[in-house]
C-alpha positions in Angstrom: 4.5 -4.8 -8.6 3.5 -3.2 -11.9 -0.4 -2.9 -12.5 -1.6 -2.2 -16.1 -4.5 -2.8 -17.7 -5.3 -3.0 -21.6 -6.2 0.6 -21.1 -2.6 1.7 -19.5 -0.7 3.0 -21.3 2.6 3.0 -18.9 2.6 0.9 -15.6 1.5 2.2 -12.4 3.0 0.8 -9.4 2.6 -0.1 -5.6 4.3 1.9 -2.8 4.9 -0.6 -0.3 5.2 1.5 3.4 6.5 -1.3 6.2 9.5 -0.5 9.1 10.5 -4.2 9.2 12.9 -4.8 6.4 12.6 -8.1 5.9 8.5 -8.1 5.5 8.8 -5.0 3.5 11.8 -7.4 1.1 9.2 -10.3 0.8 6.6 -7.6 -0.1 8.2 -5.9 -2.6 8.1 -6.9 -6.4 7.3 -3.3 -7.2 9.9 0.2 -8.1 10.1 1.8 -4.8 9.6 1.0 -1.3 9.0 3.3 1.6 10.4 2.3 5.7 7.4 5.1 6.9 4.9 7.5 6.3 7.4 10.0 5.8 9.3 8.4 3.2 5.9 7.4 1.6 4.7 11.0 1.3 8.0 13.0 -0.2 7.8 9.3 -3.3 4.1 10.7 -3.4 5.0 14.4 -3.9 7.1 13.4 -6.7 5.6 10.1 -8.2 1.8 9.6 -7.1 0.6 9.5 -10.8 2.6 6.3 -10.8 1.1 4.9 -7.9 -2.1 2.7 -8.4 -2.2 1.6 -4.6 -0.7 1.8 -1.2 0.2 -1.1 1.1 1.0 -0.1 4.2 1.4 -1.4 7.8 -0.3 0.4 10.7 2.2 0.9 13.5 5.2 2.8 12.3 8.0 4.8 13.2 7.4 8.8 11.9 4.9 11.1 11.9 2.3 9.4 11.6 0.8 5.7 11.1 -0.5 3.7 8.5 -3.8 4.4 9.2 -3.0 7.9 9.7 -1.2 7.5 6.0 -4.4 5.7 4.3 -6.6 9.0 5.9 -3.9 11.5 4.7 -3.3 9.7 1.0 -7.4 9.0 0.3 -7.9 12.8 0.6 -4.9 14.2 -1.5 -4.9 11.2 -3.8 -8.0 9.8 -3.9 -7.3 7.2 -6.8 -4.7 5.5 -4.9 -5.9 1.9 -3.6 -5.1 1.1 0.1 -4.2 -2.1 1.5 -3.6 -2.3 5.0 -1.5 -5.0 7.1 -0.8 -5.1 10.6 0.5 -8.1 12.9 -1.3 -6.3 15.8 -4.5 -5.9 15.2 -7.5 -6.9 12.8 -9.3 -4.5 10.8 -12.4 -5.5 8.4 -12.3 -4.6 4.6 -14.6 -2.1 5.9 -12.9 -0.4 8.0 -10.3 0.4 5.3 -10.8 4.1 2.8 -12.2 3.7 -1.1 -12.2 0.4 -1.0 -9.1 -0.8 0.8 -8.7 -4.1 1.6 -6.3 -5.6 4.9 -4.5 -8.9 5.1 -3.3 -9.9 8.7 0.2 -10.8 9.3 1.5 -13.1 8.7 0.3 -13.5 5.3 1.8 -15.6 2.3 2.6 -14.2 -1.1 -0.3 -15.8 -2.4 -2.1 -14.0 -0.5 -1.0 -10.1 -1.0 -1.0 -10.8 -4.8 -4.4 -12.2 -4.8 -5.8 -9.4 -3.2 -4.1 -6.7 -5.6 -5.1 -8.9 -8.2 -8.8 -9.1 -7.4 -8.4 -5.5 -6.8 -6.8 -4.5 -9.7 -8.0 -7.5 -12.0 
């Protein structure tokens, strides 16, 4: 999903990080997609000045988690927005980095792009 803002002068994009295909196809309107952390972080080596925000799901196969990911990207990248989903567990808004935000699984398409739109908007 492309963000820009009247400033932008190119798009910048979320990197969508979720193991289950078919939540990761109904999440993704956006460039690139990631299965896991992994994945995410060699698209961040190259593209992260393209990335506005992360959404990412907690457990995953790799290295590391999604929360683990949010930690890792907030330090290297710190102008990258997380969002965090999960079907497992419930986090507050809180409890997310800079100003993440979670949405619980299962969640509609309303409601991921009103989130990234009030975040972004």
């Amino acid at each position: 999903m492309p963000i820009m803002s009247e400033t932008d002068s190119a798009p910048r994009y979320v990197l969508v990080v979720e193991d289950e295909p078919m939540i990761r196809m109904n999440a993704v309107d956006i460039l690139e997609e990631a299965g896991n952390a992994d994945a995410a972080l060699r698209l961040l080596e190259a593209r992260a000045h393209e990335i506005a925000a992360l959404f990412t799901d907690i457990p995953m196969p790799g290295s590391m988690d999604g929360m683990a990911l949010v930690a890792l990207v907030a330090e290297r990248w710190p102008d990258i927005r997380p969002f965090v989903t999960s079907g497992h567990t419930t986090f507050r808004d809180a409890d997310i980095p800079d100003h993440g935000c979670f949405l619980a699984k299962p969640y509609r398409s309303a409601q991921l792009t009103a989130i990234v739109g009030k975040a972004f908007g």
